[in-house]
N, C-alpha and C positions, 0 to 999 in steps of 0.2 A: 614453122615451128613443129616439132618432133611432140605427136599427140601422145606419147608416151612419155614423154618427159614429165619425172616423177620431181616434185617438192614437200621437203619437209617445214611448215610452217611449227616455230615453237615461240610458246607465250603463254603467261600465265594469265592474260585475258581475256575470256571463252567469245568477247564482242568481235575484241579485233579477230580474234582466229577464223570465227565466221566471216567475215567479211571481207578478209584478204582472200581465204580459200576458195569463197565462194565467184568472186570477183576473177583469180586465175585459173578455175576452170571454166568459166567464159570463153576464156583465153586458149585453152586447148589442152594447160596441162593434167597431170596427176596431183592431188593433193594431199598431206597425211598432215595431220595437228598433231599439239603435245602438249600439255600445260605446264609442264618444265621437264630439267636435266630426266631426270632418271626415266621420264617417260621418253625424253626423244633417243636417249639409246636404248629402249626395246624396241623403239622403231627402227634403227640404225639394224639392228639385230636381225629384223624381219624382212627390212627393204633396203635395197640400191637408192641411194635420190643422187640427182645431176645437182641440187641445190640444197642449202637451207636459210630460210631466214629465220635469226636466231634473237631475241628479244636480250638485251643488256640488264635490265633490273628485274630481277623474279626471286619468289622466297625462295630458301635453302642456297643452292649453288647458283651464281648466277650465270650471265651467258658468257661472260670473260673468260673465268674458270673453265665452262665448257668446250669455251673457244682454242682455247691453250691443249686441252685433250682431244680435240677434231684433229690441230697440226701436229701434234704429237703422232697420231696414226692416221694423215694422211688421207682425213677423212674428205668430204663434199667440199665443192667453195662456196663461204659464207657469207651473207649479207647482214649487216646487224640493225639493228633497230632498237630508239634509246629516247625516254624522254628528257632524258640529259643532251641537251644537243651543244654543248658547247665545244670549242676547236679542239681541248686539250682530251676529252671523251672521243673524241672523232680518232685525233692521231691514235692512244691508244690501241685502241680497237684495229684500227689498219694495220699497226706495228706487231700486234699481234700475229695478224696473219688474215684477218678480216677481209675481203674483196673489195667491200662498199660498206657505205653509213648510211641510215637514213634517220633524223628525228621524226621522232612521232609527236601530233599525228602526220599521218605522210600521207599524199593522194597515193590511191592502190596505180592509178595511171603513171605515175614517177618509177612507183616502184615496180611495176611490170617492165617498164622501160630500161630501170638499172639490172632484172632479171635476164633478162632479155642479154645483155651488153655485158654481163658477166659470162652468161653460158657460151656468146660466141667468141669472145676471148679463151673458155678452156678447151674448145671444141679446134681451135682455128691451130692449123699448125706453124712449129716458130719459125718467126723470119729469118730470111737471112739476112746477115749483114751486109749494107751494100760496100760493094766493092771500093778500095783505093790503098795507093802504094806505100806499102811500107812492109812490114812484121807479118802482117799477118797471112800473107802466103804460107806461112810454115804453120805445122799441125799444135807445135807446140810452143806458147807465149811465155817469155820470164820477165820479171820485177820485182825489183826490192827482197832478192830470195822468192818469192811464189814463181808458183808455176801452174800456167791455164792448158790442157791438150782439149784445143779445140773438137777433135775427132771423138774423142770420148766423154765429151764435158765433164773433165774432171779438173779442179782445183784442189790443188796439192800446197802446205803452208812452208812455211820453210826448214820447218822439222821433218818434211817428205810426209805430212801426214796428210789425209784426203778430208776435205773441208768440204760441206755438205753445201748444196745452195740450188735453191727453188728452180724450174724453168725460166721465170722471169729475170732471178737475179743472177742466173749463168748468161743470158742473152746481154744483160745491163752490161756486164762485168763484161765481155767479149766487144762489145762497143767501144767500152773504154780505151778495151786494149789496143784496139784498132783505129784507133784516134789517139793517140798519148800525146799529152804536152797540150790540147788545144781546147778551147772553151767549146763547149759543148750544150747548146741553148737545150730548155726541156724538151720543146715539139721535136727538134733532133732525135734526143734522147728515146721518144713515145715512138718517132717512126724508126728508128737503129735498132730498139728491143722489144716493141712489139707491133711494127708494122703499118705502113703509113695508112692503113684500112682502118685504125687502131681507134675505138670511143673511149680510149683511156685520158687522162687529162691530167695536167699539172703536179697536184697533191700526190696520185699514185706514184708520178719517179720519185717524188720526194718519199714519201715513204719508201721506195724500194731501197736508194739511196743510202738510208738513214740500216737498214737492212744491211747492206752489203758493207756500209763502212763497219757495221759491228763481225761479219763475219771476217775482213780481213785486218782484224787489230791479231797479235802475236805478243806473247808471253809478256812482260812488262814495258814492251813498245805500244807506246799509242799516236804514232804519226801516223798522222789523218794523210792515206794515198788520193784520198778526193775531196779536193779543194771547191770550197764554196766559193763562185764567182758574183758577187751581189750585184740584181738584178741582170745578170748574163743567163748563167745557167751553172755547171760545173768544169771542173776542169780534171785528169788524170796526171797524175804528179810524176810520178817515175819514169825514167826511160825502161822503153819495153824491145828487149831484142830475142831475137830467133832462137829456140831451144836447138 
């Protein structure tokens, strides 16, 4: 681990703040607290961090809100922490934009571990897709009107307009493409878009999933291009031929 690897721990409870921070410089990293929003962006302001772990309930704004404003400009990748631990707090927070959940209280060992498996998932460069015949020899994939150029990772909607979409969710969406028509179990999914080396797990494609079906819905069409296969995995709906 990169003993300069800096973290912004924020929370509005001075116990935990000590004790996570305390506990990951152990560990080797950098650490900076915050008691809430407006302090962690004077930190934002002051320092680079590789992470943050961002606390979900705190007076004034809480960490949702601030979460929403990290993706917005692109900020660190987050880990959130919540004493609301329930599944529909969990989704949220990923749907957002979130990396990982943890309820609290959490062992700091769990969460140095989900730290840990976050940072080398943004560090690790993206896979490629493995090979097989179809489509996707050519630079540029079309369906249902879209259009993926693989060379440039750009998705284009069917109004010719460019559709924004994370690293992860261009790598998902190029799996698909390059499989079309065929059930696609998760572990597939986890080794196709982010790498059979990959500590990601189930819940994540599902969220990425749930991600990518919202960026390619188009004007008052809402066919669903990715079919939920129960207890399979997913499926890609469209035929997909060479641009």
């Amino acid at each position: 681990m990169n003993l300069c690897t800096r973290i912004l721990i924020v929370d509005d409870d001075a116990g935990i703040r000590g004790l996570v921070s305390s506990f990951l410089e152990k560990h080797g990293f950098q650490v900076d607290t915050a008691a809430d929003v407006p302090e962690m962006r004077g930190k934002l302001g002051q320092n680079a961090y590789a992470l943050i772990v961002l606390d979900v309930m705190m007076p004034g704004e809480d960490g949702l809100t601030a979460l929403r404003e990290l993706q917005r400009s692109s900020g660190p990748p987050v880990i959130m922490l919540s004493a609301v631990g329930t599944d529909i707090d969990r989704i949220v927070g990923l749907e957002i934009g979130a990396e990982d959940y943890l309820a609290k209280p959490c062992n700091p060992r769990e969460l140095l571990a989900r730290i840990r498996t976050v940072l080398r998932r943004a560090s690790a460069p993206p896979a490629a897709a493995p090979p097989a015949p179809g489509p996707e020899s050519s630079d540029t994939l079309c369906f249902a009107g879209w259009r993926i150029d693989l060379t440039e990772r750009v998705l284009y909607d069917p109004a010719n307009a460019v559709v924004s979409l994370s690293d992860g969710e261009f790598r998902l969406l190029r799996a698909f493409t390059q499989h079309p028509r065929r059930v696609l179990q998760r572990d597939q999914l986890v080794d196709y878009a982010l790498g059979s080396d990959s500590d990601s797990y189930d819940r994540a494609i599902d969220v990425q999933v749930s991600r990518l079906r919202r960026k390619l819905s188009f004007g008052d069409a809402r066919a669903d291009l990715i079919r939920t296969v129960r207890n399979e995995g997913y499926m890609f709906v469209p035929a997909v031929t060479r641009g």
